[in-house]
C-alpha atoms as an extended CHARMM CRD file, in Angstrom:
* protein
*
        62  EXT
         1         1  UNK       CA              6.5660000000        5.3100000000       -8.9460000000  PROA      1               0.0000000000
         2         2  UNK       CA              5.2330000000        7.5310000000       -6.5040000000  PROA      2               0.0000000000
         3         3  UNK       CA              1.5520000000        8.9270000000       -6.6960000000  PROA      3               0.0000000000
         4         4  UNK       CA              1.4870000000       13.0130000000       -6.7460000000  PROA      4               0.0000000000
         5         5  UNK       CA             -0.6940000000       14.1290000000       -3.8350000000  PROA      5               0.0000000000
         6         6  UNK       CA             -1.8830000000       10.7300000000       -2.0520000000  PROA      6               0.0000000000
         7         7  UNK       CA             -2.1480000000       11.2500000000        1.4770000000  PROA      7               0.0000000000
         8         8  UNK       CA             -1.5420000000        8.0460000000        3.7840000000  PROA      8               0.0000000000
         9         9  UNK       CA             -3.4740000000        9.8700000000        6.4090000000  PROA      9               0.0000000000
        10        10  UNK       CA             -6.4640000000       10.3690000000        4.5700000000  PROA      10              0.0000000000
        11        11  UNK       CA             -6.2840000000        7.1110000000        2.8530000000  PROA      11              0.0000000000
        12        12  UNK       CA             -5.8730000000        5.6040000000        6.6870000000  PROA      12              0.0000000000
        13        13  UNK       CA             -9.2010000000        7.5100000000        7.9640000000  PROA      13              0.0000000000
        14        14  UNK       CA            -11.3950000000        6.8900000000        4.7670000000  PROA      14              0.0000000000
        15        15  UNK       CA            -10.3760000000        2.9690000000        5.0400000000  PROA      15              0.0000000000
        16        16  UNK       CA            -11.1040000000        2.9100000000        8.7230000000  PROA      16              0.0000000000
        17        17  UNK       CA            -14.5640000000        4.7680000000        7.4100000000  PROA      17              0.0000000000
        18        18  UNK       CA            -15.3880000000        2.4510000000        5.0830000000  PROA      18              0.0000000000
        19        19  UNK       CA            -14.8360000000       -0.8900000000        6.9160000000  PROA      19              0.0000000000
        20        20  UNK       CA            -16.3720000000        0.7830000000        9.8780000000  PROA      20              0.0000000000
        21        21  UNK       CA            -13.1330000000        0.1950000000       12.0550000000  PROA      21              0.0000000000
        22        22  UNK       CA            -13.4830000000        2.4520000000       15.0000000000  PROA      22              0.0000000000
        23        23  UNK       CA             -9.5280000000        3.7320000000       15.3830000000  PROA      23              0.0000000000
        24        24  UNK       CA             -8.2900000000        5.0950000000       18.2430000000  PROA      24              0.0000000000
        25        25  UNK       CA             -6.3190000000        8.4430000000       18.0740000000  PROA      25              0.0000000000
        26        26  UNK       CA             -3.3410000000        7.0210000000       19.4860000000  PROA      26              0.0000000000
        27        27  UNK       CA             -3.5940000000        4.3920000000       17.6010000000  PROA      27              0.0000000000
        28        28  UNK       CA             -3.5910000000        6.3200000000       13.9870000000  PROA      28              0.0000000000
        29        29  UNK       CA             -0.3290000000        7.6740000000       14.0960000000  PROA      29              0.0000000000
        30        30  UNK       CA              1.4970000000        3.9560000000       14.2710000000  PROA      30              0.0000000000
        31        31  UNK       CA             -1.1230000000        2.7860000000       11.3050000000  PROA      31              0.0000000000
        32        32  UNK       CA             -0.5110000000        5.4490000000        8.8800000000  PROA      32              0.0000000000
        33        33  UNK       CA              3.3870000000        5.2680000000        9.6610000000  PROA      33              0.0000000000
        34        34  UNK       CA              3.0530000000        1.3630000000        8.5830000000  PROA      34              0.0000000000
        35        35  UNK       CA              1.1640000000        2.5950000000        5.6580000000  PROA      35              0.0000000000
        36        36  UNK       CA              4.1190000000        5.1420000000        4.8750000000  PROA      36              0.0000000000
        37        37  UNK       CA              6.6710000000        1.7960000000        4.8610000000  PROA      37              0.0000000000
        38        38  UNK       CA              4.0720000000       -0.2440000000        2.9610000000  PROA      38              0.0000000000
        39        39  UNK       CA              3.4110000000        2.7130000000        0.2350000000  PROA      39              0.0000000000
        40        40  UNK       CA              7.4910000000        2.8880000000       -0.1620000000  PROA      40              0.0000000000
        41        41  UNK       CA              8.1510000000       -0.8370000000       -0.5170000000  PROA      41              0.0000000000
        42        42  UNK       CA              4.8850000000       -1.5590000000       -2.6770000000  PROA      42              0.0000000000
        43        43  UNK       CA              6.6920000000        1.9250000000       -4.5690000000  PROA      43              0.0000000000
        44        44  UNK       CA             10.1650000000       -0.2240000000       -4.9140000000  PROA      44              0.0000000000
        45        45  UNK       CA              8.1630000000       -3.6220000000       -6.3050000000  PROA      45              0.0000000000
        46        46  UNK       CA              6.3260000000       -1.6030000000       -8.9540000000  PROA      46              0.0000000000
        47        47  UNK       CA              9.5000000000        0.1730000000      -10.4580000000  PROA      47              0.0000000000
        48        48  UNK       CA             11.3220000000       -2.8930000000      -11.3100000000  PROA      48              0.0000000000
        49        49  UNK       CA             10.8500000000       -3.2130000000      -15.0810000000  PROA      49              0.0000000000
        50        50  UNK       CA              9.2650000000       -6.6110000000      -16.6230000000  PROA      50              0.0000000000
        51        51  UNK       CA              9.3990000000       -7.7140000000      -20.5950000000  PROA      51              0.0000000000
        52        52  UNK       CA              6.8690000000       -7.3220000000      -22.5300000000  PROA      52              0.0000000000
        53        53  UNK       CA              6.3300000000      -10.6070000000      -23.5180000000  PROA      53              0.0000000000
        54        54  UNK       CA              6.6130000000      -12.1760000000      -19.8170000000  PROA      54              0.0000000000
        55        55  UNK       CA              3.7860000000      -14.5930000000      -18.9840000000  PROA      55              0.0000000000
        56        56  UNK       CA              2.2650000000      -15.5920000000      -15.9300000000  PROA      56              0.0000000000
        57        57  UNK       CA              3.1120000000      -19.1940000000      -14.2970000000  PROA      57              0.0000000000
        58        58  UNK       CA              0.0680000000      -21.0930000000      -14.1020000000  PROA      58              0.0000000000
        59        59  UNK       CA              1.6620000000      -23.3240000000      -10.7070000000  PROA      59              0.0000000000
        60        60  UNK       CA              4.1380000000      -21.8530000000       -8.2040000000  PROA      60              0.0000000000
        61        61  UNK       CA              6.5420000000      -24.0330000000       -7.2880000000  PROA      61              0.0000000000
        62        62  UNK       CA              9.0320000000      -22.3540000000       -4.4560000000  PROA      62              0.0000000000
């Protein structure tokens, strides 16, 4: 599920605003492309459909 008009860009200089992280120009172009690749795998975890009546495992064990 994709969100309708969210800009990586703008989400990368508002961030950077916020936690007063001073980011170089050439630097912005490489962060908001990993942004882009984060955005379309976080995008790929969210669609995948779970039950219901699924519940939450109170210990992981790998």
């Amino acid at each position: 599920m994709r969100r309708e008009g969210f800009d990586v860009g703008e989400y990368v200089d508002l961030m950077a605003l916020l936690l007063d992280l001073q980011l170089r120009d050439e630097s912005r172009d490489g962060v908001v492309a990993n942004f882009e690749r984060i955005s379309a795998i976080a995008n790929i975890v969210n669609s995948f459909p779970l039950p219901e009546d699924i519940e939450v495992a109170p210990v992981f064990e790998p």
